[in-house]
MIZAGU-630092 format. One record per residue: z, x, y of N, C-alpha, C in turn. Coordinates in steps of 0.2 Angstrom, whole numbers, plus 5000, padded with zeros to 4 digits. Atoms other than C-alpha are relative to their C-alpha. Example, Ala and Ser with C-alpha at 12.3 -4.5 7.8 and 13.67 -1.06 7.14 Angstrom:
BEGIN
500050044994503950624978500050045006/499949964994503650684995500349965005/
This chain:
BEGIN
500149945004432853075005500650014995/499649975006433753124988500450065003/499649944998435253234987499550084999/500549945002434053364976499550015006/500749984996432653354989500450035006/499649994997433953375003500250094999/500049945002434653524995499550064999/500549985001433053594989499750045008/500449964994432353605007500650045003/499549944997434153685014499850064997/500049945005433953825000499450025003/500749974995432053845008500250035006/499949984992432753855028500350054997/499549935002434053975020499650074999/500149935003432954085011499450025006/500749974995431354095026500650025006/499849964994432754115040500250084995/499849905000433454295030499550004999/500649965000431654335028499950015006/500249984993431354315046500350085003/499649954997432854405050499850084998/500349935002432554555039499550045001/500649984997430954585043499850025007/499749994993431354575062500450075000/499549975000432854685058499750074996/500549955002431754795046499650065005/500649984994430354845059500450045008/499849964998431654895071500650044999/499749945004432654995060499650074997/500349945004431555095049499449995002/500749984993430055085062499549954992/500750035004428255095047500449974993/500150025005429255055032500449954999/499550065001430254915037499649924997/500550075003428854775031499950014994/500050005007428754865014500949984996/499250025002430854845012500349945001/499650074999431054685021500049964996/500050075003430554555008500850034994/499549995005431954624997500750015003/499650004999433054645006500049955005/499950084996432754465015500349974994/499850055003433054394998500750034997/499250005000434754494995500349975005/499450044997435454415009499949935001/500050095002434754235005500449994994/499750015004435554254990500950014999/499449995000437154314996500449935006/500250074996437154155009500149974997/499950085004436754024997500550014996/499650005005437954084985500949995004/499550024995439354095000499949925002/500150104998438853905004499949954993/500250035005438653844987499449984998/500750025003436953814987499550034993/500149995005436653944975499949964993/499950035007437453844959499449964998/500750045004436353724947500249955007/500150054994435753594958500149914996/499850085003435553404951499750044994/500150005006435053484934500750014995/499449985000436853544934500449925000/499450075000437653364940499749954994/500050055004436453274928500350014993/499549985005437053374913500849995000/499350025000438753374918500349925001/499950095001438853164919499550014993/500050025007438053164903500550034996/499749995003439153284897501049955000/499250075000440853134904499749974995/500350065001439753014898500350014993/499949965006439953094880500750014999/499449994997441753134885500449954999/499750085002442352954887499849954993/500150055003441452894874500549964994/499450055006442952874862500549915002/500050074996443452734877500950014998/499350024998445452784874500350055004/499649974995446752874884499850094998/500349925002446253044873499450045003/500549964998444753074882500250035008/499950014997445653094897500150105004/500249945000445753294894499150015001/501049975001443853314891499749985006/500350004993443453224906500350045007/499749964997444553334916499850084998/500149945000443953484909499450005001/500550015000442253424912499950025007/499950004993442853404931500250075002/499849945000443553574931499350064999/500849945003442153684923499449985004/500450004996440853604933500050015008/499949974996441553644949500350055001/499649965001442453774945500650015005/499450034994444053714952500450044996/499349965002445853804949500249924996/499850055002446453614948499449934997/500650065000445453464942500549964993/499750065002446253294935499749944999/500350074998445753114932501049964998/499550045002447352984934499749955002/500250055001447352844929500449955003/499650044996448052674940500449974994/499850065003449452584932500549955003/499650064997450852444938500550045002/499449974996452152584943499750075005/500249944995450752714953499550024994/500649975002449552844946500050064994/499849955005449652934929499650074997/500549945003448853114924499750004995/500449985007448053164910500850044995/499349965004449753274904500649955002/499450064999450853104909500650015005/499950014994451353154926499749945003/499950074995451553014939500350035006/500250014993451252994957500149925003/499950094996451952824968499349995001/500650024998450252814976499350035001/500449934998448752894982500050025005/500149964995449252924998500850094998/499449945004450653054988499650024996/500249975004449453094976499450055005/500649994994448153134992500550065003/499749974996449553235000500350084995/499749945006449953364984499650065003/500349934998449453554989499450004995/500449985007448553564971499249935003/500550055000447153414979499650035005/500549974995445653484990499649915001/500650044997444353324986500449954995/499750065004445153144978499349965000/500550044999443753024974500449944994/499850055006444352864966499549964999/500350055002443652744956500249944999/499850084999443552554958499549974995/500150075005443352414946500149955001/499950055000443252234945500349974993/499850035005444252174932499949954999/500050075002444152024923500449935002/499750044996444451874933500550025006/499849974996444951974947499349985006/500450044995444251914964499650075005/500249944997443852094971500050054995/499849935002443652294966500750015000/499449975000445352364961500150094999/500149925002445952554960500050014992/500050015008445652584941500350114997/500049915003445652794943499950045007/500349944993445552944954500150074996/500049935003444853104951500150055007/499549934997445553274958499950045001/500449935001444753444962500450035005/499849954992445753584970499850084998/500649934998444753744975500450045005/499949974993446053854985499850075002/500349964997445453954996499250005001/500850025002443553884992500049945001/500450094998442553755000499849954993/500250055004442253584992499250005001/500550004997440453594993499749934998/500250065002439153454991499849994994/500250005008438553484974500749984995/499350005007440453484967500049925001/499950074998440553304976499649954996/500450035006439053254968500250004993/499750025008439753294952500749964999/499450055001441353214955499649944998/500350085000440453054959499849984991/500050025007439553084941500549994995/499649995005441053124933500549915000/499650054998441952964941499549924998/500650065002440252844934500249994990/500050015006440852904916500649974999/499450035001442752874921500149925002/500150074999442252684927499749974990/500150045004441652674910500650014992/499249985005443352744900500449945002/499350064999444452614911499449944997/500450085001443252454907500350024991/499749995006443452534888500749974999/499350025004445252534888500249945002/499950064997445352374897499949944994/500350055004444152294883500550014994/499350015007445552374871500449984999/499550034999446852314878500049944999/499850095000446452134879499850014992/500050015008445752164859500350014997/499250015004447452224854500449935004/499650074999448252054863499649964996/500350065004447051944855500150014993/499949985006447352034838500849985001/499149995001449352024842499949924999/499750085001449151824845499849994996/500350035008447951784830500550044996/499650005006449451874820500549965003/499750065000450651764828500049944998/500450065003449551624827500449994992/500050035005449551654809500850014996/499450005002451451684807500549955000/499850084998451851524816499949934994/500450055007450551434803500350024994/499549985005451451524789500649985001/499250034998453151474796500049945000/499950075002452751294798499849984993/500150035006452051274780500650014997/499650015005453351334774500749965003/499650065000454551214784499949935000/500250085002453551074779499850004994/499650015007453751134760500649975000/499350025003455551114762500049925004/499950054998455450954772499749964996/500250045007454350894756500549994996/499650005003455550944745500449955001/499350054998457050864754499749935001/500150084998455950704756500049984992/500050045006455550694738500650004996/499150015006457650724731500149945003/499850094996457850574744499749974999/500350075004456650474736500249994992/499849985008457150524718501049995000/499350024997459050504725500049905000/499950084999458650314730499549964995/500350035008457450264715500550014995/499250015007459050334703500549965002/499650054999460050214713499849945000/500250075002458950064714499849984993/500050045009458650064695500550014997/499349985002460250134690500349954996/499650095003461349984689499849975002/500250085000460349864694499549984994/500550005006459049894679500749984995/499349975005460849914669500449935000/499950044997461449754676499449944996/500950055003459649654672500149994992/500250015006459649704655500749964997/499550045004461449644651500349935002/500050084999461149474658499450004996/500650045005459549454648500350004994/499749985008460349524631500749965000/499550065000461749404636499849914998/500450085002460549254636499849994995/500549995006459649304621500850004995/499450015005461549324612500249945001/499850074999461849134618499549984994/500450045003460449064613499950014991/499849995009460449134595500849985000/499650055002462049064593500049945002/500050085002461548894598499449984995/500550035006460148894588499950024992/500050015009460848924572500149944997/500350075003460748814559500549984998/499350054999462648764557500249985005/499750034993462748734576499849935001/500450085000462748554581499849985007/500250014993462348474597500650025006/499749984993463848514608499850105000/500249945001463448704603499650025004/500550004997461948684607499850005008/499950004993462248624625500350045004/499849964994463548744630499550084998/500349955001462348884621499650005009/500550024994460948814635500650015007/499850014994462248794649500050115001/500049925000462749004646499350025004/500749974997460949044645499850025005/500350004994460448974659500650055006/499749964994461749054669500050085001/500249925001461449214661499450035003/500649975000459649194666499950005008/499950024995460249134683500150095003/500049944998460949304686499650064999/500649965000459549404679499549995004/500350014993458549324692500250025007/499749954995459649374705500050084999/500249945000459549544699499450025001/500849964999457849574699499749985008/500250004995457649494714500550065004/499749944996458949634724499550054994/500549965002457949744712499350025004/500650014995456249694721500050035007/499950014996457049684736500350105002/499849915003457849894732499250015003/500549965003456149934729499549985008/500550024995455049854746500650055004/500149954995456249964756499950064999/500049925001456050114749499350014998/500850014999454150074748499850015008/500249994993454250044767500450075004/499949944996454950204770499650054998/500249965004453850304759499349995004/500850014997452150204767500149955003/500250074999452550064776499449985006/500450044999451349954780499849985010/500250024993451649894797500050065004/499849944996451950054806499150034998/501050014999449750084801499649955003/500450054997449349914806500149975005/499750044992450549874822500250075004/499849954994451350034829500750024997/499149995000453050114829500549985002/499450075000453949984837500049954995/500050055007453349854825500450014995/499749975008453949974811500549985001/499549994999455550014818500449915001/499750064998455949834824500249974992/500050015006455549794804500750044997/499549975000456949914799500649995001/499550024995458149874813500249934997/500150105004457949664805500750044993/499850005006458649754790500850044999/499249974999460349844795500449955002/499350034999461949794794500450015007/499650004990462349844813499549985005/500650024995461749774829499750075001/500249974996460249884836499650005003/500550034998459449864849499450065004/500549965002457749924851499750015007/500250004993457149964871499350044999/500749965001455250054876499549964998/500749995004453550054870499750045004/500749944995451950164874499849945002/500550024998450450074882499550014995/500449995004449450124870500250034992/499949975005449250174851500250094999/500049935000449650364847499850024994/500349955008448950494833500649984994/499650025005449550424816500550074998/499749945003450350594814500650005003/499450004994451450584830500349954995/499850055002451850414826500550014991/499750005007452350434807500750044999/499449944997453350604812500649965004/499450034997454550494825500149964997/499650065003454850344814500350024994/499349975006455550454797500650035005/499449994997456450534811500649955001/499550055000457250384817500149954997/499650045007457550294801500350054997/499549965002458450464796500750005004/499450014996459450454812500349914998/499850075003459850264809500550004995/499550015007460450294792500450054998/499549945000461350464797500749975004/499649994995462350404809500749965000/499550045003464050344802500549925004/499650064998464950164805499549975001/500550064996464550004812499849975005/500250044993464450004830499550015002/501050014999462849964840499850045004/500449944999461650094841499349995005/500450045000460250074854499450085001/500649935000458450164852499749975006/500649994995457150194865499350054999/500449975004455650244862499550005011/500549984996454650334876499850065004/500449935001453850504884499950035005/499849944992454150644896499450054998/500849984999452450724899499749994994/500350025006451550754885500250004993/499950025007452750724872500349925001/499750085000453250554865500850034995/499250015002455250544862500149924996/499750065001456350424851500850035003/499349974996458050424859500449954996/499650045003459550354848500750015003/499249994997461250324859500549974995/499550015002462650324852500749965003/499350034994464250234858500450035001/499649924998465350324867500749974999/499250005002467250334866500250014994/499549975004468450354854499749984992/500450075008467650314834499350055001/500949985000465850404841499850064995/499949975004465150494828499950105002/499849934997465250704829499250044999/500649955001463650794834499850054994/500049965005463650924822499949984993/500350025008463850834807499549954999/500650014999462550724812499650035001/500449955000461450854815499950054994/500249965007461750944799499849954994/500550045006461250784788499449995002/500850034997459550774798499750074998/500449935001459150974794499249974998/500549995000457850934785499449955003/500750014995457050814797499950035005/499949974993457350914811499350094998/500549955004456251054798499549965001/500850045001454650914797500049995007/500350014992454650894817499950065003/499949944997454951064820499250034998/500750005002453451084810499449985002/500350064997452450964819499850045006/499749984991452751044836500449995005/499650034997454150954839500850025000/499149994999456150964840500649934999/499150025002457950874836500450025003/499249994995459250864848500549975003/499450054999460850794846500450045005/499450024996462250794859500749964996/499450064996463750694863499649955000/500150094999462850544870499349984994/500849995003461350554857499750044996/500349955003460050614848499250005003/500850014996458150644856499550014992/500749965002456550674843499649995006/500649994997455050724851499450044998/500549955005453450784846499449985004/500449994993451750814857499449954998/500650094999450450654860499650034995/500549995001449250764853500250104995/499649955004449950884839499550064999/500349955001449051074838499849984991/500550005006447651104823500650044996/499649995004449051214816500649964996/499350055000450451084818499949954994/500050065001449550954808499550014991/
């Protein structure tokens, strides 16, 4: 049976027993006109009865309107509605006190920003008659949690069933206020990290502008060097060969002229040959540092080994992966360690290692130790801006004492790349 039908029939027993009474009570009171007076005065004291026991009030007309009236109440879904549903709990019961707190990680908050340890303190306050909490399953939570408790205090006046019934309504609107501010919450974190997100992506572009830059003054640096004086060099052995030979073959020169003309010449052209050959020779490395070749069709050892071949100091070269890695990883650790190679001052021998601690892939370049070893910080300050193109990556630069580490992840983020 329904609360309404329940109540409904109490209010009936209530109102036939005072009529019995009175009517009883009528006839031997006022003898003949006790049956024309009893029915009115059976129903003044039905009505003074059910209004001493609450049965009086609105019945479920009253609890439906006042949970439509929460429902309403909540709808804004933020902490503001926190009055309105408390005064909704208030005026529908007609209580002295009436509250809703809400649970947080240090106890139970009011509506006015009072705080209570627990509910067994907030159950224990003089100002509480009837406490009704509300429970919640949060998101990815394995049971119901406390989310809220509402609060009625009536003193000196019963909690009746009707006031109960309307907490519980009142406590269906506030199950739908915490879910709100829950769904707010997590939509301001996901609003915070997609602005992170894109502060990050703003952040790397722009220190993978400046690791552009500094790549292209370092290319435009070693192209003004390789054609500098050796282009400078080329021309003034060929325009020496060309000054010989016009003076052997002028038309007063005789035959011995003519021989040492030819002998010059050729040695003019001798060394113009050699110039353009180191000219060539200029230009293929600074070719395979820009795109080389082997490091797309063999790996990052292959490269590096390529490289290594070409320095003037022992180094030797330890590791490999098992497998190929994303050309972006790959490309990232070999400018690193042709940067460090070519930063790292003198010519004792340097040994790399190439290999990877969880999911990032490392090159490691040790240094020699002792006395002569070069000084982390200033090796670390002519690397800035490759330590800017790894950092961009999602990777890092970290020189020591005994070394230097890059590192950068198997599988670089969609921002990173």
């Amino acid at each position: 049976m329904t609360p309404g039908a329940l109540r409904a029939l109490a209010v009936a027993g209530v109102v036939a027993i005072c009529l019995l009474l009175a009517v009883v009570a009528g006839e031997l009171a006022l003898g003949p006109a006790g049956p024309v007076l009893a029915p009115f005065a059976g129903v003044a004291l039905a009505a003074v009865v059910l209004a001493a026991t609450g049965l009086a009030g609105p019945g479920t007309g009253r609890s439906s309107d006042v949970g439509r009236s929460a429902v309403l109440a909540a709808a804004t879904g933020d902490v503001g509605s926190l009055p309105a549903l408390a005064r909704v709990l208030g005026e529908g019961t007609r209580a002295l006190h009436a509250d809703v707190w809400l649970a947080g990680v240090d106890g139970l908050v009011g509506r006015t920003g009072e705080r209570v340890g627990d509910l067994a303190t907030l159950l224990a306050r003089p100002d509480v008659d009837h406490a009704h909490p509300v429970l919640d399953r949060p998101t990815g939570a394995t049971g119901p949690e406390l989310r809220a408790v509402l609060t009625v205090g009536k003193p000196g006046r019963p909690v009746t069933a009707a006031d109960r019934a309307l907490v519980a309504d009142v406590a269906d609107a506030t199950t739908l206020l915490v879910r709100g501010l829950a769904r707010g919450e997590e939509l301001r974190g996901r609003v915070a990290r997609v602005a992170e997100l894109a502060r990050q992506t703003e952040e790397s572009r722009r220190r993978l502008g400046h690791a552009r830059e500094a790549e292209r003054r370092r290319l435009a640096a070693e192209l003004a060097e390789a054609t500098g004086g050796r282009l400078a060099a080329l021309r003034r052995a060929v325009d020496d060969a060309g000054e010989v030979l016009d003076d052997g073959l002028a038309p007063d020169a005789d035959d011995a002229d003519r021989d040492e003309a030819a002998g010059l010449a050729r040695h003019h052209l001798d060394a113009a040959r050699s110039r353009l050959e180191e000219l060539l020779d200029r230009f293929r490395v600074i070719a395979r540092g820009v795109h080389p070749a082997v490091l797309r069709d063999e790996g990052l050892r292959a490269a590096l080994e390529e490289v290594v071949a070409d320095l003037p100091r022992p180094v030797h070269l330890a590791g490999r992966w098992p497998d190929r890695l994303p050309w972006e990883v790959e490309s990232g650790l070999y400018y690193a360690a042709v940067a460090v190679l070519a930063a790292v001052p003198g010519d004792a021998p340097l040994e790399v290692t190439l290999g990877r601690a969880g999911d990032r892939a490392t090159v490691e370049v040790t240094f020699p130790p002792g006395e002569g070893a070069p000084e982390p910080a200033r090796v670390a300050a002519g690397l800035a801006a490759e330590a800017d193109r790894l950092v961009a990556l999602g990777g890092a630069l970290d020189v020591d004492a005994g070394g230097l580490r890059a590192r950068l992840p198997v599988e670089l983020a969609p921002e990173a790349r």
